[in-house]
C-alpha angles and dihedrals in degrees: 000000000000129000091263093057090054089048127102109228120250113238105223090214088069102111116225104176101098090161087110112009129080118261138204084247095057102031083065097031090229085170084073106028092051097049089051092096117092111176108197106192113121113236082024113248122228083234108056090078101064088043090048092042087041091060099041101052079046085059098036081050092050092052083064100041081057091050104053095034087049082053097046086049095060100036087062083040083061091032095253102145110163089054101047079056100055083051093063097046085059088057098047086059093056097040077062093053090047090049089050100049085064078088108064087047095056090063082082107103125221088240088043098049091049085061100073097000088097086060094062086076103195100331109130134176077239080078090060100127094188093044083055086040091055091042086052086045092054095047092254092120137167123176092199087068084072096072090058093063087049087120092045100064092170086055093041094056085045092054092040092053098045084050089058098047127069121262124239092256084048089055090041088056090049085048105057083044080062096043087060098264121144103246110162122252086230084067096037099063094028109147094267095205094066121072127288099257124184111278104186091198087075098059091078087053085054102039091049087056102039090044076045107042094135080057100046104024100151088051089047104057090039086053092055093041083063092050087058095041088060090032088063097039090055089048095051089048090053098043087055088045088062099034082055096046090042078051119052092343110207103004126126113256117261082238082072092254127125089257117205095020081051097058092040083070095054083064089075100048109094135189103202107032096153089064098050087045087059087058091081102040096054116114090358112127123271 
């Protein structure tokens, strides 16, 4: 077998000239994307490079988690259901990718890490202002998280923006107030710049529509896209917990937190309360 007989044909149609046309290369401007990464480990370690690429594409990832929630947000603001919908599902696919991605990351080893870990100074994924933002989309808020983007003016206006506006539970719920459903006043007018926290007036609203679902299809399914939404986002929190402890176990993170003790408590912390709560309500007596 020759070369020739191991090589793809080149189709002569293929165009080449690229002085005044536009390219893959600078459609996605990969000058610039490629000569993001800065290792700055000296000497600089192997390694630098997978933790600094692992938290990029998690940030690159995030910019479109906020796109298409922002959008999904806006669509049940206007009573567009179905595509709100589409738009989480979007989002679930790519909570999966980011789960997964955990992985990569876990091939560091603790001895490898400790190696450049000392040059990070006090950057932290803590600092992460779309990972906050998603948390604020999603109603899980903290207006203390503000002082830490003080030095990021263009962060902190985002954050403050996404505190002040409702969050797309907040606009299901308001939704389903429109759709004829009973939501409480009470829920209806809540400060929406504070957390989500259980009302247990709600988990009638839910249960009728989970014990009615031929009834209320289109609430039902939007319901359960919620469930995996939070589903997801727990797993992923979970996932970074363990990659963390298999890290550098029980240190405290270079952001100045506990670490792994740190991210055990955002275990606890939940979006959609009302809809696990129904869980258990569902098919016991009245």
């Amino acid at each position: 077998m020759t070369a020739d007989d191991n090589t793809r044909a080149f189709d002569p149609d293929i165009v080449t000239d690229f002085r005044e046309r536009m390219s893959y290369g600078s459609y996605l401007d990969l000058p610039t994307l490629l000569s993001a990464q800065k290792p700055v480990s000296v000497p600089e370690h192997h390694d630098e490079l997978l933790f600094i690429i692992q938290h990029q594409t998690t940030e690159l990832w995030l910019k479109l988690v906020l796109h298409e929630l922002e959008s999904a947000r806006d669509l049940l603001r206007a009573d567009e259901l179905a595509p709100a919908l589409k738009r989480i599902a979007r989002v679930k696919h790519i909570q999966k990718t980011l789960t997964e991605q955990w992985s990569v990351l876990a091939t560091l080893t603790p001895t490898e890490y400790a190696e450049f870990r000392g040059f990070l100074g006090n950057s932290s994924g803590f600092q992460s202002y779309q990972y906050r933002a998603v948390e604020f989309v999603l109603g899980n808020k903290n207006r203390r998280m503000l002082s830490v983007f003080e030095s990021d003016p263009v962060a902190q206006a985002l954050l403050a923006q996404l505190l002040e506006a409702p969050s797309i539970y907040d606009e299901f719920l308001r939704y389903l107030d429109r759709a004829g459903f009973d939501i409480p006043p009470s829920v209806l007018d809540r400060d929406v710049t504070e957390a989500y926290t259980f009302h247990p007036e709600l988990v009638p609203v839910f249960r009728d529509i989970y014990e009615n679902a031929a009834d209320h299809w289109a609430e039902y399914e939007a319901c359960e896209e919620l469930v995996d939404l939070e589903d997801n986002f727990q797993l992923w929190r979970f996932r970074h917990l363990k990659t963390v402890q298999r890290t550098i176990g029980m240190k405290t993170g270079t952001g100045g937190s506990t670490g792994v003790s740190f991210l055990q408590k955002a275990l606890e912390l939940t979006f959609f309360p009302e809809l696990f709560a129904v869980r258990t309500e569902i098919g016991a007596p009245r």
